[in-house]
N, C-alpha and C positions, 0 to 999 in steps of 0.2 A: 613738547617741552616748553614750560615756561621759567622764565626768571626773574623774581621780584624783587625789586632793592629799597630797602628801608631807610633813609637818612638816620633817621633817630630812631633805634638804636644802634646804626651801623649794621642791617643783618641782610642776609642775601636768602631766599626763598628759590628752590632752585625744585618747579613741581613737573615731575613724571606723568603722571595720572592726574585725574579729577577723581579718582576714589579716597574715599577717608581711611586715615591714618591710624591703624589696631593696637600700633605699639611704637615707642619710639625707642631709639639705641643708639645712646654715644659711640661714636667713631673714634672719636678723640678730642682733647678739649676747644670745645666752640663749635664741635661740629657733630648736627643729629640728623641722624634717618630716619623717618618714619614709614614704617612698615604695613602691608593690607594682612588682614588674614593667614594669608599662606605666605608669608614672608616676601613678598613682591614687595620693589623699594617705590614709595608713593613717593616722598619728597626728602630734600636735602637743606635743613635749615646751617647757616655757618652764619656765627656770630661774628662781631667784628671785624667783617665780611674784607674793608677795602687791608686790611694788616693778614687776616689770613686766609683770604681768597682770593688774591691777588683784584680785588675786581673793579677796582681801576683800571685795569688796563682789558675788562672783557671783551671777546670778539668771538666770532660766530662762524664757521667754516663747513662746509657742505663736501665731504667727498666722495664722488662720484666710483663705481664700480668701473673696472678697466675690463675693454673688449678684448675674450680674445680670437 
């Protein structure tokens, strides 16, 4: 997973896959999915990224599976 952040226009690129995108579908307003083929989510575009993607304040966290 990547995430790309655009100054201008304020948008945040948030990619699943390196595969291309068959179809997009608003989620809601500012924010798109784009879909492969079989509906698998390729990427997450969110407009005006730092007001509704909170992404100022991003961070990245890894959790681990608990032994038992």
């Amino acid at each position: 997973m990547r995430v790309k952040y655009f100054p201008d226009p304020d948008t945040a690129l948030v990619e699943f896959t390196d595969k291309d995108g068959f179809e997009t579908r608003e989620i809601s307003e500012n924010v798109y999915a784009d879909l492969d083929q079989d509906e698998n989510l390729v990427n997450l575009t969110i407009e005006h990224a730092k007001t509704n993607g909170g992404l100022w304040e991003f961070s990245h966290q890894e959790i681990l599976a608990l032994r038992s």
